[in-house]
C-alpha positions in Angstrom: 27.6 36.9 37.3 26.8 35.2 41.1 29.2 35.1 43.6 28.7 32.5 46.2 30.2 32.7 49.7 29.7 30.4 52.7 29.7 33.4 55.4 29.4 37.3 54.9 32.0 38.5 52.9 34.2 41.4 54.0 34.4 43.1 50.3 32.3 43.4 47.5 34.0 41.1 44.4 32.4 44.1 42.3 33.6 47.3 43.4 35.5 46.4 46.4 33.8 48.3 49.1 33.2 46.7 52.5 29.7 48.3 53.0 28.2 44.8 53.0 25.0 44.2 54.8 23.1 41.4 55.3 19.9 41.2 53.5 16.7 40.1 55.3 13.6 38.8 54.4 9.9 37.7 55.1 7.2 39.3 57.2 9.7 41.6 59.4 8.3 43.7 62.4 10.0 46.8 62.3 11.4 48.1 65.9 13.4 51.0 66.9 16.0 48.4 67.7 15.6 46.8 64.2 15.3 50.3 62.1 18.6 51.3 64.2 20.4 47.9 62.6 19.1 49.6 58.9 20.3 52.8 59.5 23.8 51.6 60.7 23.9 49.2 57.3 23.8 46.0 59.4 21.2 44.5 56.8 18.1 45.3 54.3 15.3 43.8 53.9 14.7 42.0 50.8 11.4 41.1 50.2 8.4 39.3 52.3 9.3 35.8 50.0 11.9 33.6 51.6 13.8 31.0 49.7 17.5 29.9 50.1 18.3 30.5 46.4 17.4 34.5 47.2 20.6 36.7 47.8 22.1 36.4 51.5 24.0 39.9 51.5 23.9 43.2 49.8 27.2 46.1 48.5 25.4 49.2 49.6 27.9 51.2 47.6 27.0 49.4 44.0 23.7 46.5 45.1 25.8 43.9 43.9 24.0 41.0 45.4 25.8 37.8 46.7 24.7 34.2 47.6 25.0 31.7 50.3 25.6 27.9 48.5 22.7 25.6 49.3 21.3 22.1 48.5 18.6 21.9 46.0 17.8 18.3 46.9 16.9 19.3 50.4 14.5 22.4 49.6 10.8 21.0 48.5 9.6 21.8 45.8 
């Protein structure tokens, strides 16, 4: 199943939890600042492949992933 949300959602639709963090990805420099965001559950990084049909946020309590809508007739192929 794929849930789709326009903006982060404050529940997982799986378990319910609200530990939702926003998944990250490509080549991502990691700083104390940024390692400080992963450690407080702000996001995760996902991967160094970016495309909008990837996961936009991440339950840390079961990894249930969910999606942000897009167009497909406005990504290139």
């Amino acid at each position: 199943m794929q849930w789709d949300y326009e903006t982060k959602p404050e529940k997982c639709p799986l378990c319910g939890a609200t530990t939702i963090a926003e998944i990250r990805y490509g080549l991502i420099r990691l700083t104390p600042e940024r390692k400080k965001e992963i450690d407080e559950g702000i996001w995760v990084m996902g991967g160094c492949m970016t495309h909008p049909a990837l996961a936009k946020w991440l339950c840390k309590t079961c990894n249930a992933r969910m999606y942000k809508p897009y167009n497909k007739d406005e990504i290139d192929a």
